[in-house]
C-alpha angles and dihedrals in degrees: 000000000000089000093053081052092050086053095049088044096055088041091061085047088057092043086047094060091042080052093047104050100063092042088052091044086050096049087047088055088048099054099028105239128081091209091056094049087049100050093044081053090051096047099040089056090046094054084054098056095028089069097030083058103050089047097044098041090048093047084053112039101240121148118207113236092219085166099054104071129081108267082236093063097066084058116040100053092057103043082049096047079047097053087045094051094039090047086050091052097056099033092054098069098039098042106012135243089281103059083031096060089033086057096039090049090054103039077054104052096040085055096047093058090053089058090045095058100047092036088233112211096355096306106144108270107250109198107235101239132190086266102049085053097047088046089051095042089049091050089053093053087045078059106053089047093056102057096039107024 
């Protein structure tokens, strides 16, 4: 049952994006520039869990170990969630939320495999089997479809 949760769960994050992109392309064209859409999406998502952090975390007596992470950490994870939404912002309006999302899905999970095999940063190594590469490379093609047929 919890891993049918986890599915669903991770299903609402994808329709989210597909959600997002178009609200952020539509604020960029609003305001007339993709970077600031993309930092009012940014800060607007930080003072969110900015303030869900400090009441959760004090409601459950959780400290922050500001100190424990890598200096590096504070930093990549941002700039790359900042490439993706920016990248989102302009891609909607040339190619559409359904070759968008198709792209996004398969740079991700190829991605994904690549992390798996190395065990980037501690995540379990996943051999990268005949399967897993014919998924990917029919995903790709789905992709492609997608966008020109």
């Amino acid at each position: 049952m919890a891993g049918l949760l986890w599915a669903l769960l991770g299903m609402m994050a994808g329709a989210f994006v597909a959600i997002q992109a178009p609200i952020n392309a539509d604020l960029a064209r609003g305001l007339g520039s993709t970077l600031a859409a993309a930092a009012i999406s940014f800060l607007s998502g930080a003072l969110v869990l900015g303030l869900l952090t400090f009441v959760i975390g004090r409601m459950q007596g959780v400290v922050i170990g500001w100190r424990e992470p890598e200096p590096w950490l504070f930093v990549a994870g941002g700039l790359l969630g900042a490439v993706y939404v920016t990248t989102n912002i302009m891609l909607i309006p040339r190619i559409g939320a359904a070759a968008l999302i198709a792209f996004l899905i398969t740079g991700q999970l190829i991605a994904g495999m690549v992390v798996d095999r190395i065990g980037f940063l501690g995540v379990a190594v996943r051999e990268i089997t005949l399967g897993r590469f014919a998924g990917a490379c029919l995903l790709l093609v789905g992709a492609v479809m997608v966008r020109y047929l």
